[in-house]
N, C-alpha and C positions, 0 to 999 in steps of 0.2 A: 504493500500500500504506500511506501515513501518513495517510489518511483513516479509513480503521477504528479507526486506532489513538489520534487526537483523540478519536475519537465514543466510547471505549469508555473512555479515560480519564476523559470527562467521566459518562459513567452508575456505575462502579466504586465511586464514592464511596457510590451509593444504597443500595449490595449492604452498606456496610460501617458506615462512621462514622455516618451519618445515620440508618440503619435501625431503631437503637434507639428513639430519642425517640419518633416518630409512630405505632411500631407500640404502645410502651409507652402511648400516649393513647388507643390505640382502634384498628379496624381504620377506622373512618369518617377517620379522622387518617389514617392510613399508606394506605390503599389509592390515591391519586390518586397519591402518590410514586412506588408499585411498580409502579404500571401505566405512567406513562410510560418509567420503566424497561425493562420487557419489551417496550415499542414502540419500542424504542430499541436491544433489542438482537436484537429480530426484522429491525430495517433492516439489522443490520450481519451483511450475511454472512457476511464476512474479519474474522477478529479473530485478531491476533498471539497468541503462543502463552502469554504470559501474562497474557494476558486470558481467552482460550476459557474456562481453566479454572471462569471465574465462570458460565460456561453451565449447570453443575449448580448452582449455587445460584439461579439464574435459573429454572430448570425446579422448585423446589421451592417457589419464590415464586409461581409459576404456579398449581401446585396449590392455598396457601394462599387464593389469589383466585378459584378454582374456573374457573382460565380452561383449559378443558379442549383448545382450541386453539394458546395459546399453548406448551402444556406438547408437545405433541405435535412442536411445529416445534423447538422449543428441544431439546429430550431428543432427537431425531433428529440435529437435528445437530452437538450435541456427540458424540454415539456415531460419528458418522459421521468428526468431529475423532481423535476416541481411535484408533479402528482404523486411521485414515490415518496416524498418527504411531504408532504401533506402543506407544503407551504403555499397558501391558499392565497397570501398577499402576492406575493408573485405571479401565479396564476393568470390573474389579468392582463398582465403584459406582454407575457409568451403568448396567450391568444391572439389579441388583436393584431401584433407582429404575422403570426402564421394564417390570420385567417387572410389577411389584406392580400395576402403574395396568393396563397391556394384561387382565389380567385381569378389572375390572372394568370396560372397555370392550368385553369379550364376547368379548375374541381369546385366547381360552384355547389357541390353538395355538400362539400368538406370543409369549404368557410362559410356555409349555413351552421354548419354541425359547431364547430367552433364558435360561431356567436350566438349559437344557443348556450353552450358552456360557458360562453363571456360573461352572459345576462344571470348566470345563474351564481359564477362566482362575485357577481360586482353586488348582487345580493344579499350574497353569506358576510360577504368582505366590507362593503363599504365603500369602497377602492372604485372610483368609474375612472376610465381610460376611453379615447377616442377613437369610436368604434370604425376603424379604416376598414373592415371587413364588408361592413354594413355600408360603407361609401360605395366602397370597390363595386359589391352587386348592386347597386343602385343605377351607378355609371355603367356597368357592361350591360345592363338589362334595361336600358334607354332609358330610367325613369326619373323622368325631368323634376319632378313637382318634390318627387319621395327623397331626391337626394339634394333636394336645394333647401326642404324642411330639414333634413339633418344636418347639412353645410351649417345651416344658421343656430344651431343648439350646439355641434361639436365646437364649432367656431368658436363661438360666446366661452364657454367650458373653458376652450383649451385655454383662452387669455387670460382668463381669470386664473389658471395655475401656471401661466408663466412657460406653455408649452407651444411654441414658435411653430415646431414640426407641421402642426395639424393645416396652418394656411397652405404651408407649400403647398399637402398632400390634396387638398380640396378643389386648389390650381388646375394639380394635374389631372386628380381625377375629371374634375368640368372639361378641361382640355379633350380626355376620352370622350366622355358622353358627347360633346357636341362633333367632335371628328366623326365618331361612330354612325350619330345621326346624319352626317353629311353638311352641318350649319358649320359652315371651315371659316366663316369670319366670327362667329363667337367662339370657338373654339381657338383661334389666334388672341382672343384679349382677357381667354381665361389662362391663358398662359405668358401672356406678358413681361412677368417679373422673372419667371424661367431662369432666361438668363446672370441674373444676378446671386443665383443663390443654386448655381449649377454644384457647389458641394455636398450638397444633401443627394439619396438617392432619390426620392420622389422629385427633385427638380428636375437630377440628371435624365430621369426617362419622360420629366415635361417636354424637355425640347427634342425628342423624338414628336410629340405629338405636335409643337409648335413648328418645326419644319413641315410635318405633310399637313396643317393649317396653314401656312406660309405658302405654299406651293399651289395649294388647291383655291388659294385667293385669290392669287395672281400677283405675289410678293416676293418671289423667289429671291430678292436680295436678303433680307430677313432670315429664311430659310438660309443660305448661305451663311452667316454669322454662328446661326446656332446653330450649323454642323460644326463649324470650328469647333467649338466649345466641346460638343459632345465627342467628337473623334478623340478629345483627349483623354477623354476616361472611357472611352469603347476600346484604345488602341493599348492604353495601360492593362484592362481589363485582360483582353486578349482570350478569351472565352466566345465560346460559338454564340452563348448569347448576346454578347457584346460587338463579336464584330457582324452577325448578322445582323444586329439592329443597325448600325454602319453603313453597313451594305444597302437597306431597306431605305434607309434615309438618302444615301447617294445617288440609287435611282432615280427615286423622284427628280434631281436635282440635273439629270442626264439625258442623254438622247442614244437613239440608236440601237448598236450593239453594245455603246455600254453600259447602256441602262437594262438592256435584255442581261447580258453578263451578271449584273449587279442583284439583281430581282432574283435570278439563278441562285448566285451564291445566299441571297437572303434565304430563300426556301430551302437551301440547302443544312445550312446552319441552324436556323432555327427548331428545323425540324429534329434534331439530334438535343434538345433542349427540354425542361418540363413547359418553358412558359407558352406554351398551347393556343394563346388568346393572341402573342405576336407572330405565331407561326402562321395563324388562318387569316392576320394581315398579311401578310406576303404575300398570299395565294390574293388575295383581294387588290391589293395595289398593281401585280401584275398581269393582274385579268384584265382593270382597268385602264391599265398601261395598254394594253393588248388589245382593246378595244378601240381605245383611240388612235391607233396605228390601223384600224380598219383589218384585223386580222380576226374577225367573230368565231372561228374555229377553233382558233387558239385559246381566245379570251372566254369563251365557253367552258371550258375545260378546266381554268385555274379557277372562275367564278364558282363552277358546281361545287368544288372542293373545299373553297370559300364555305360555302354554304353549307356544305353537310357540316365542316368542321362547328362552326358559328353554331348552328340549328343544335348539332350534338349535344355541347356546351351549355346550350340554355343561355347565351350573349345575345338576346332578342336583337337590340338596335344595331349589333354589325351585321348580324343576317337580316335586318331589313335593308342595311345596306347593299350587300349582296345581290340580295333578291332583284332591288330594284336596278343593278349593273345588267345582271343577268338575262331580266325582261327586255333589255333597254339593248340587247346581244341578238332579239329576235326567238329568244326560248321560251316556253311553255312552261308554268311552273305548277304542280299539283299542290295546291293548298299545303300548307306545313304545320307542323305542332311541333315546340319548342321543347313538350315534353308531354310524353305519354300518359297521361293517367295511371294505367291499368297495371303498366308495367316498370318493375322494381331495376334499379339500379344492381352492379352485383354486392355493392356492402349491404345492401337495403334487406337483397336475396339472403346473403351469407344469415344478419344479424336475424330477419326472420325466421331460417331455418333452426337455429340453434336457439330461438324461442321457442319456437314448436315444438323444438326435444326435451324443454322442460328447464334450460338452463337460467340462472338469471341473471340483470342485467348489470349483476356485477362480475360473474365469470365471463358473461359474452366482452366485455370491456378486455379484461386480463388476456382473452384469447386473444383477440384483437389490437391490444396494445390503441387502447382509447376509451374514455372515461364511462362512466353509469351516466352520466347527464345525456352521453352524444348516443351512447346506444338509446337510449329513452327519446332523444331525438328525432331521431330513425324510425322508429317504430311509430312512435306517432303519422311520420309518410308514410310507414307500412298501411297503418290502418287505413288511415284514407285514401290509397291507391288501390288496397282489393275492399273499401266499402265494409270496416267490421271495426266493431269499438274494444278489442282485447283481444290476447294475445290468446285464450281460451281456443277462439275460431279459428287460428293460423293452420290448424291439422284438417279443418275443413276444405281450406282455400287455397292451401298449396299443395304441387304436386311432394305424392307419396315417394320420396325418394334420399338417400343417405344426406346427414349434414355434413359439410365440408368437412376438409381435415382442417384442427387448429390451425392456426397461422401462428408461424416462428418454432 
């Protein structure tokens, strides 16, 4: 056990003292520091309990370097840390952190599930934190009205505790929602400040939105400026999701074959990524590239993909986006549903099956490696997708067949 605990006093220093200087020179300066950091605190499993705690600021350093891998292992299991130790005050933090991101990695059930767990620790605890979760699905799911009511209570909140974060992130989120929706000049002035506060990671992936706002206005110098800016922590980054967003960005900004090239490499990168929600832009910006080039064949093809991916998702407003490229391509669309009713997702499946065999929702949690609040979650969708108020009727309504094996 003094093995983690060397290792982790020797990385602690990077998270603190040191952090300032290199990142104040540039991210080209600071990004070799932080990343062997994170590869240092990926080795260390077991970390004494005053050290874990750095595991959230480990996960936020993640995202700054758009290492969308690292963020995932790190924010797992600190969450994993919190719940084991029953630190409830914590709790709320690691949520709203992992729910915000799970939604732009496409798992819009898994930052539902998370901020049901939010709401339920912010009740035991006392503790409210600025539900970026609850922005995040507001924004990908076009709702204007629902995310501008919480814009203006997170808001209020955050100022009053002295939490700066929360404007960027409301910035970028409005920046999404109105790109999403296609309004590319409000979606240029909700991202305005962008550039001044490109050190944060919610700024840094503002002016990815504020370039294809820029470009789709007819501002393309604008858009120029703030690729500067972001090429510098895309290119420090040097992660697929960092330089496909690069890529994704440079197109816009291009013509030809190199804009064809650049679109390529975005979908290529990306794709190789969890963040799911920038993947099925790529497939959409090059459809639409592809259409204005008058090549409907082509531009068919990336738009469907667009769509299915968006539609999968549950991202209503970029698959209206989509849809509306797509018709506009001369194609036929069969009506869509963003999500089925009837039919369960596979955690949905998994957690009802092993209701059904009697277990409860505190061993389903343990199998699962996630809480009694989210499994309770779930089951709630269970019920109202097959139409039954308890987990009693689950032997009725589903099929007769083995429950999975544990997980892990």
């Amino acid at each position: 056990m003094q093995a983690p605990h060397r290792q982790s006093l020797r990385v602690r220093p990077i998270f603190s003292s040191r952090i300032g200087g290199p990142i104040h020179r540039g991210y080209a300066a600071g990004a070799p520091l932080l990343k062997a950091a994170l590869r240092a605190f990926r080795r260390e499993t077991v970390l004494p309990p005053q050290e874990a705690r750095w595991l959230w600021f480990a996960s936020w350093v993640a995202l700054h370097l758009w290492d969308d891998e690292a963020w995932t292992v790190l924010s797992t299991r600190h969450l994993e840390l919190v719940r084991g130790a029953g630190a409830l005050t914590a709790l709320p933090f690691v949520l709203t952190n992992r729910s915000s991101v799970y939604a732009f990695c496409g798992e819009l059930g898994a930052a539902e599930a998370h901020e049901e767990e939010l709401r339920a620790a912010t009740e035991a605890t006392g503790i409210a934190t600025v539900p970026y979760g609850a922005l995040a699905l507001a924004a990908l799911r076009g709702r204007e009205a629902e995310l501008a009511e919480s814009i203006e209570t997170s808001v209020s909140q955050a100022e009053a505790r002295g939490e700066g974060l929360a404007l960027t992130v409301t910035e970028f989120l409005s920046g999404t929602l109105y790109n999403a929706l296609g309004r590319h000049d409000e979606a240029l002035a909700a991202v305005d400040q962008a550039e001044q506060f490109c050190e944060e990671a919610p700024a840094m992936w503002a002016l990815t939105e504020r370039i294809e706002a820029a470009v789709r206005s007819g501002r393309p110098h604008l858009a120029g400026q703030a690729l500067e800016l972001l090429a510098e922590t895309t290119q420090a980054g040097g992660t697929d999701w960092a330089l496909g967003e690069e890529a994704r960005c440079r197109a816009l900004l291009s013509d030809g074959e190199v804009a064809e090239s650049l679109y390529r490499e975005a979908i290529e990168r990306l794709a190789r990524t969890r963040i799911r929600v920038e993947s099925a832009r790529a497939h959409l910006l090059y459809g639409e590239w592809l259409r204005g080039e008058h090549r409907r064949r082509d531009a068919r093809e990336q738009l469907r993909t667009a769509l299915e991916m968006f539609t999968s998702m549950g991202t209503e407003a970029f698959a209206g986006r989509a849809e509306r490229e797509l018709v506009a391509t001369g194609e036929r669309i069969r009506r869509r549903s963003v999500e089925t009713r009837d039919e369960l997702t596979p955690q949905e499946a998994k957690i009802a099956r092993l209701a059904r065999d009697g277990l409860s929702n505190a061993v389903i949690g343990e199998r699962m490696f996630i809480s009694q609040h989210t499994v309770a979650y779930h089951l709630r969708k269970v019920f109202s997708k097959l139409d039954i108020t308890s987990r009693n009727q689950l032997g009725r309504v589903l099929p007769d067949r083995p429950a999975p094996a544990p997980i892990g």
